[in-house]
MILUMVEX-261869 format. One record per residue: x, y, z of N, C-alpha, C in turn. Coordinates in steps of 0.05 Angstrom, whole numbers. Example, Ala and Ser with C-alpha at 12.3 -4.5 7.8 and 13.67 -1.06 7.14 Angstrom:
264  -114  156  246  -90  156  264  -66  156
257  -45  142  273  -21  143  258  1  157
This chain:
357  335  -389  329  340  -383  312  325  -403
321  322  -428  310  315  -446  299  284  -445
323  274  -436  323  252  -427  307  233  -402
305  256  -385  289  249  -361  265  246  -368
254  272  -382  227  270  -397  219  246  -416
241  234  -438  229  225  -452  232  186  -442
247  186  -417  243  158  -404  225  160  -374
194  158  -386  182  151  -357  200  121  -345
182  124  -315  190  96  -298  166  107  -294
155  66  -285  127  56  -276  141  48  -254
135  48  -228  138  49  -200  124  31  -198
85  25  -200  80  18  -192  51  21  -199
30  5  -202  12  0  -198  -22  -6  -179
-38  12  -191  -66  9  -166  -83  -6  -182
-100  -25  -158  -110  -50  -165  -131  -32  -148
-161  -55  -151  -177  -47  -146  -200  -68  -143
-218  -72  -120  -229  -86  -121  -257  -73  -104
-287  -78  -120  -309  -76  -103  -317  -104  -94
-335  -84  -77  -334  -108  -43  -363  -127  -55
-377  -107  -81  -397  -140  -83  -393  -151  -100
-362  -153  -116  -359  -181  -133  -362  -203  -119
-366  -218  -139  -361  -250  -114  -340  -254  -114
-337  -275  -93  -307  -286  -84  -299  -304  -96
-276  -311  -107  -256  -334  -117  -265  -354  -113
-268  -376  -129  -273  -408  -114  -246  -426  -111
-223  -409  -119  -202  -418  -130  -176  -416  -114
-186  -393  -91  -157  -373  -79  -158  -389  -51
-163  -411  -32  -160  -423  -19  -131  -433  -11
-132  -418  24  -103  -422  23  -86  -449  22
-68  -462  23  -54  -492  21  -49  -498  40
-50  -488  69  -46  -495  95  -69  -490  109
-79  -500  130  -101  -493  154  -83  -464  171
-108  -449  170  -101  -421  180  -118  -411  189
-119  -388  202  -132  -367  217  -132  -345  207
-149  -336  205  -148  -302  191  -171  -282  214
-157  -263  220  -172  -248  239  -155  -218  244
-165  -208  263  -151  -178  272  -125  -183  285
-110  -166  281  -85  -164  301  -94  -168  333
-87  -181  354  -96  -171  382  -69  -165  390
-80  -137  415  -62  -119  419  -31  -141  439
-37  -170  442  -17  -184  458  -4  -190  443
-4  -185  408  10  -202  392  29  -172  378
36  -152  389  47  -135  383  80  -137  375
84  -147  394  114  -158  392  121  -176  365
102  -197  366  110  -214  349  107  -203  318
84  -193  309  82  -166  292  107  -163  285
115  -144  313  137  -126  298  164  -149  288
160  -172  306  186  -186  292  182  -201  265
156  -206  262  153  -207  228  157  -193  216
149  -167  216  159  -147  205  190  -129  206
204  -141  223  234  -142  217  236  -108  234
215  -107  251  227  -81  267  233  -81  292
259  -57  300  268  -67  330  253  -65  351
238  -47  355  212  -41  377  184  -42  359
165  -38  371  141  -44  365  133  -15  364
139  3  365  133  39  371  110  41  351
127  35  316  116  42  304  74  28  287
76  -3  309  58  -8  306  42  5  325
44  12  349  30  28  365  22  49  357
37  62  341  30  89  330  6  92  305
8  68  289  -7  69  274  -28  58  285
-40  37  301  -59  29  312  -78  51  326
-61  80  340  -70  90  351  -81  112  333
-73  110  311  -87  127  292  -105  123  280
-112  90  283  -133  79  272  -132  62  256
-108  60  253  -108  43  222  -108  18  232
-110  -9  221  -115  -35  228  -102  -51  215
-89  -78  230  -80  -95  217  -94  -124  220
-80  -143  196  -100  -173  196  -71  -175  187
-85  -213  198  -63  -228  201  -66  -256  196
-52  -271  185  -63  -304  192  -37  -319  208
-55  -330  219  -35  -352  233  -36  -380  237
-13  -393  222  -9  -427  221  1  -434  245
-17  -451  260  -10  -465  286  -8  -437  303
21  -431  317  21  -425  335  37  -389  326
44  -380  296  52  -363  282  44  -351  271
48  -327  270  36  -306  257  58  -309  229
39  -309  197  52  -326  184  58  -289  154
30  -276  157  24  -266  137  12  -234  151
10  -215  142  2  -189  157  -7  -168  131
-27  -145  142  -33  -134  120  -51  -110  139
-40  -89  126  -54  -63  136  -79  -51  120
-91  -37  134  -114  -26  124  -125  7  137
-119  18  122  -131  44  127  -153  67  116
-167  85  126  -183  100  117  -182  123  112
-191  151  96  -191  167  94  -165  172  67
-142  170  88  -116  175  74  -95  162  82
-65  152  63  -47  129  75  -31  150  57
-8  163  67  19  156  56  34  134  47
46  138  11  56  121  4  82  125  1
99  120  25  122  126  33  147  122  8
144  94  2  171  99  -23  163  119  -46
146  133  -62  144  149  -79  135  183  -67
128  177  -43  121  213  -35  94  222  -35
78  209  -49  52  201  -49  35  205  -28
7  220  -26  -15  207  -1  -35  205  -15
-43  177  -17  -74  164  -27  -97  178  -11
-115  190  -30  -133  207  -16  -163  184  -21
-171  174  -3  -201  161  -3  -216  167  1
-248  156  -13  -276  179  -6  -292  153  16
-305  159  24  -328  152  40  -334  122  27
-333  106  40  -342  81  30  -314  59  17
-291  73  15  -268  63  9  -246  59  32
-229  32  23  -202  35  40  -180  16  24
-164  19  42  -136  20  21  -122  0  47
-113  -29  31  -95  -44  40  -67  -32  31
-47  -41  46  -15  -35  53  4  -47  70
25  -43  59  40  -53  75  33  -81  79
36  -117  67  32  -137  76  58  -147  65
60  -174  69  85  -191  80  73  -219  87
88  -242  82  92  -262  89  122  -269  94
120  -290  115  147  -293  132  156  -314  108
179  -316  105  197  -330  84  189  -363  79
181  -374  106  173  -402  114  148  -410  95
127  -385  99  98  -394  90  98  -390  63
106  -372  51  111  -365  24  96  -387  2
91  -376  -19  76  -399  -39  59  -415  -26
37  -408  -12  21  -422  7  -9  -414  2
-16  -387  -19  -29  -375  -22  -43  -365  6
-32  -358  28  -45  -344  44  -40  -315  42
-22  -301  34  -27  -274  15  -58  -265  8
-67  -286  -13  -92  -281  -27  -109  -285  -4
-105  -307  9  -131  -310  41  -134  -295  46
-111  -278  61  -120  -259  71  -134  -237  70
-131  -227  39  -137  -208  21  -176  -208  18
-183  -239  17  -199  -240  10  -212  -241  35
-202  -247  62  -217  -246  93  -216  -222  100
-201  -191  91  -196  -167  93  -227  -157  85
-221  -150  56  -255  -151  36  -275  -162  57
-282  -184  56  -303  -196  60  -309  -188  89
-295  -174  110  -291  -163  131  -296  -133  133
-292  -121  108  -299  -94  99  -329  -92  87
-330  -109  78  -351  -105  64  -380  -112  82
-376  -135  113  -397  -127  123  -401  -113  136
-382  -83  137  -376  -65  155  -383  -47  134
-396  -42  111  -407  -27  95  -395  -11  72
-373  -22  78  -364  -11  53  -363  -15  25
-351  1  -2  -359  -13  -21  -337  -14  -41
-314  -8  -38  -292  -15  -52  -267  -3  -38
-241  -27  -45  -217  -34  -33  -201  -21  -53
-180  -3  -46  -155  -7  -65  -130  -16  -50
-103  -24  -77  -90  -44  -65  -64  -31  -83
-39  -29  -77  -19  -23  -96  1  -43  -95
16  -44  -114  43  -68  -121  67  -47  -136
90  -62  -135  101  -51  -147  108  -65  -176
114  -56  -196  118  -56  -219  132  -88  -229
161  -90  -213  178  -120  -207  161  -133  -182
136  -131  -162  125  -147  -148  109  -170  -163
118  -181  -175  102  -206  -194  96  -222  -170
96  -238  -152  92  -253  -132  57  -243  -118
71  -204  -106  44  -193  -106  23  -191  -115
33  -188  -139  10  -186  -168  -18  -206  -166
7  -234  -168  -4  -255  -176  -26  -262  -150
-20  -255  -119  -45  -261  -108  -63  -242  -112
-61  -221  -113  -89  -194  -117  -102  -208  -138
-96  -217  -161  -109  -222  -181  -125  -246  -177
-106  -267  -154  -122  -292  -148  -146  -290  -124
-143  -261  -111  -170  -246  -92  -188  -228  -108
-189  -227  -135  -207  -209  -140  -205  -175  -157
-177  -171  -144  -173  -145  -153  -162  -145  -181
-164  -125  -193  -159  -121  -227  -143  -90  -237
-127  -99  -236  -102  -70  -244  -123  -56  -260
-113  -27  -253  -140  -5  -261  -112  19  -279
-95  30  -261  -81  53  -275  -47  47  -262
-31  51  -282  -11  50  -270  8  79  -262
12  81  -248  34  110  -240  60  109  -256
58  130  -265  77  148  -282  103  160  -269
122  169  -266  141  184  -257  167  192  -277
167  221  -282  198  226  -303  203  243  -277
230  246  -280  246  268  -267  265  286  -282
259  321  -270  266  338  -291  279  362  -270
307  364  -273  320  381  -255  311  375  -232
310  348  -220  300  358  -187  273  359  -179
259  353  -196  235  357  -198  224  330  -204
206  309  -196  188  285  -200  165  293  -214
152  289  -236  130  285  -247  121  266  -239
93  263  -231  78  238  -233  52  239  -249
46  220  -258  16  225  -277  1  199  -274
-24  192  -275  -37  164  -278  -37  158  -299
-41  132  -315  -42  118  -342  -56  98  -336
-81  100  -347  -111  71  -349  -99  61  -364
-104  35  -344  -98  3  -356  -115  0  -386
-110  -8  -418  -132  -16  -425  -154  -38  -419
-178  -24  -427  -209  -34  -422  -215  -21  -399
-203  -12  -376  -204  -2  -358  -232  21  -365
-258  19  -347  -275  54  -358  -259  83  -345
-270  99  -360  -250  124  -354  -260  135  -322
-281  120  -323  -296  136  -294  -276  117  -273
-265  88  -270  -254  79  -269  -225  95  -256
-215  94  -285  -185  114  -287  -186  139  -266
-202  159  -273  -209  180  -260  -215  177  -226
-231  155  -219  -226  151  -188  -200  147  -178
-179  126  -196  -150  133  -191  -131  149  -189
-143  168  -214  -131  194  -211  -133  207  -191
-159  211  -181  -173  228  -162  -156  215  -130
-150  184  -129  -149  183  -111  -109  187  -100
-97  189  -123  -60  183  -118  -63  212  -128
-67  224  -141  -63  260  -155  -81  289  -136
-101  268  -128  -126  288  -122  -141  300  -137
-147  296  -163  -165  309  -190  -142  319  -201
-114  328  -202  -98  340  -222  -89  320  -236
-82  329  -261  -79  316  -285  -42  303  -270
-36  322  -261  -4  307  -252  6  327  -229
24  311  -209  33  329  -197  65  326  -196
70  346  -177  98  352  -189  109  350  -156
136  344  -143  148  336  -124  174  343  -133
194  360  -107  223  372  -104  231  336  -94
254  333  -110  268  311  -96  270  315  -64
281  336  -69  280  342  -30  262  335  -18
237  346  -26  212  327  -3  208  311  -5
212  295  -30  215  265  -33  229  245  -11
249  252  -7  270  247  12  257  252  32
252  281  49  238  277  69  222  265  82
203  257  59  175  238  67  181  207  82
């Protein structure tokens, strides 16, 4: 136990971006592309970018509201990226990101192996925003994981700026999680992160078992 306690793991990281910084002059993708909404004919192909056997699970989430963007080179859907409101389950840690009024939370994106190092990652990111933002909103969050250096590197080339990173020890069966502000980060800053992966508690606590469940 001792041991669990005294070696956190960082899982992962929340980035963060408001919708009236300006935009990049720099994050321009390397190929001619399209950036726009999912349409509901391109369902299939979706799901075969995304490496799933039926399309169920994009239906399901669409019908809940949540939205996807996409770009496409020539005649391919190359790059994809989710976006949701209110609240998103963050399935690998057990997690549900709780958002206020005026916020939303990208997830779940991907590029197909082909387009890769093309910077359309960041395109997208930044046609997401700029798509949110004339829809009134006023700040994006975005998560990576800890070894996603690839990810990293476009959020940072769209704008967003690592704010707190997630904490996790494990103790008998039990997951700790806690937030930790990036330094320079403001605490009002930190505290919207907290507020938004914890819900205002200083940390919460998770049975491996429902971990698993989730």
């Amino acid at each position: 136990m001792r041991a669990a306690e005294s070696d956190p793991r960082q899982p992962g990281t929340l980035w963060v971006r408001n919708l009236d910084w300006p935009v990049p002059d720099d994050a321009a993708p390397r190929v001619p592309a399209t950036f726009r909404q999912l349409c509901l004919a391109e369902i299939e192909s979706l799901a075969q970018l995304m490496q799933l056997a039926d399309p169920t699970a994009i239906q399901q989430r669409l019908a809940a509201g949540k939205r996807c963007y996409v770009a496409q080179v020539g005649s391919a859907l190359a790059t994809y990226g989710w976006v949701s409101w209110n609240e998103e389950e963050i399935g690998e840690i057990g997690l549900c990101l709780h958002l206020m009024p005026g916020e939303a939370y990208i997830w779940d994106c991907a590029t197909a192996p082909a387009y890769r190092r093309m910077r359309l990652y960041t395109a997208l990111l930044i046609h997401i925003v700029e798509q949110l933002r004339l829809e009134g909103l006023c700040r994006v969050w975005i998560g990576a994981d800890a070894d996603n250096v690839a990810s990293q590197n476009g959020m940072a080339l769209a704008g967003f700026q690592p704010v707190a990173d997630l904490v996790v020890t494990r103790v008998i069966g039990l997951r700790r999680f806690w937030v930790r502000g990036r330094v320079g980060v403001p605490d009002y800053v930190v505290d919207d992160a907290r507020r938004a992966l914890l819900g205002d508690r200083d940390q919460a606590w998770l049975t491996a078992l429902d971990a698993v469940r989730r």
